[in-house]
C-alpha positions, -999 to +999 in steps of 0.1 A: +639+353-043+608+328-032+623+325+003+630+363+008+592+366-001+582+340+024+602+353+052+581+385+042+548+372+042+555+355+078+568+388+092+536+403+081+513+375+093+534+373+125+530+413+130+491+411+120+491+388+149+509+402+177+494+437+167+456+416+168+462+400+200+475+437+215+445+450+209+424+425+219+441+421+251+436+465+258+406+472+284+384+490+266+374+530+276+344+521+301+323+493+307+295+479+332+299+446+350+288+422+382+303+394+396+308+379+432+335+384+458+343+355+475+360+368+510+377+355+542+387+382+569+415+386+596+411+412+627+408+425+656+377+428+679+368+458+705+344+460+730+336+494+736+309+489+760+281+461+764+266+455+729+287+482+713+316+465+693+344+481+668+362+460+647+389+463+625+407+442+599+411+428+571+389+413+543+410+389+516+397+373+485+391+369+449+363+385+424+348+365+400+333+389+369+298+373+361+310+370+325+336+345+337+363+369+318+367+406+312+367+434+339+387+421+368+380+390+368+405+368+388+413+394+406+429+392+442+417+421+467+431+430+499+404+455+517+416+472+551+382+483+566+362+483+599+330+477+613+309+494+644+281+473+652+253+482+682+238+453+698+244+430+666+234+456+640+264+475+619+263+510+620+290+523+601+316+506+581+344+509+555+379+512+543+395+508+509+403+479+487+431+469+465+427+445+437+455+428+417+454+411+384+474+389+370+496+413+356+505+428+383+484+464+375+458+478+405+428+493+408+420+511+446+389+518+457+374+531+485+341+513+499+314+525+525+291+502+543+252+505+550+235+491+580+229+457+585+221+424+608+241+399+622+247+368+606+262+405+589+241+409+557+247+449+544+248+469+519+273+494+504+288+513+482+324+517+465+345+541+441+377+533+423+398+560+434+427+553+406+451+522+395+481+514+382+493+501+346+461+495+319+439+510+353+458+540+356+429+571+358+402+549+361+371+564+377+335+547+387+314+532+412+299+499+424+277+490+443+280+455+468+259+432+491+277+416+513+270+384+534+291+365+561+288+329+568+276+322+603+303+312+629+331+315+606+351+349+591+340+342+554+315+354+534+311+369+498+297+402+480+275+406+451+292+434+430+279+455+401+286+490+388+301+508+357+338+522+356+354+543+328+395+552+321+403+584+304 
């Protein structure tokens, strides 16, 4: 009789646990956040005439949530874009971005780009477009300011913005 009651009161602690850690693990319903996008990019440049260049690519890399947990953090992001720049300064720019955690489940956004100067230092803006998994429906906007390192194809991007589920 004492052990039946023991294997009882595990199997309740053991559910009370698995049932706590669940819950905890579930993205809340909305949130706000910032962080920093740390980025290397691949591509391919065009001139179109003197001082008028089109490039388009690929930016790679990881975003670190400010909080050091939480709302994508550790996320890896794939963002197909492109860039117009006129004599050094970008004109127009975007593309969309993919970002998968470490689940496996995705959030896609798409981003526009601001003008800017070269080293490139712009502004944008960006909306997540939908997901997959715990993401699925999700719906918001961010806001970036992005920076390249001189002479090389890195740079990173200053995130923040709010993003709700349904």
């Amino acid at each position: 009789m004492k052990s039946n009651a023991l294997l009882v009161a595990l199997g309740a602690i053991v559910l009370v646990l698995v049932v706590g850690v669940t819950a905890e693990a579930q993205l809340p319903k909305q949130g706000t956040f910032t962080g920093k996008f740390g980025w290397w990019a691949v591509g391919k440049v065009y001139e179109m005439e003197k001082g008028h260049i089109y490039w388009e690519g690929e930016f790679n890399g990881t975003f670190f949530n400010d909080a050091g947990e939480g709302f994508l953090h550790g996320t890896s992001w794939v963002c197909p874009g492109y860039n117009e720049l006129r004599d050094g300064i970008s004109v127009e720019s975007g593309g969309r971005c993919i970002a998968t955690d470490m689940d496996g489940d995705k959030v896609f956004t798409v981003w526009h780009g601001g003008k800017g100067t070269m080293p490139l230092k712009f502004n944008g803006d960006a909306q997540f477009v939908g997901g997959t998994g715990k993401y699925t429906g999700i719906r918001g906007n961010h806001t970036y300011r992005a920076n390249s390192v001189p002479t090389t194809e890195q740079g990173f991007g200053l995130f923040a913005g709010e993003w709700r589920l349904p």
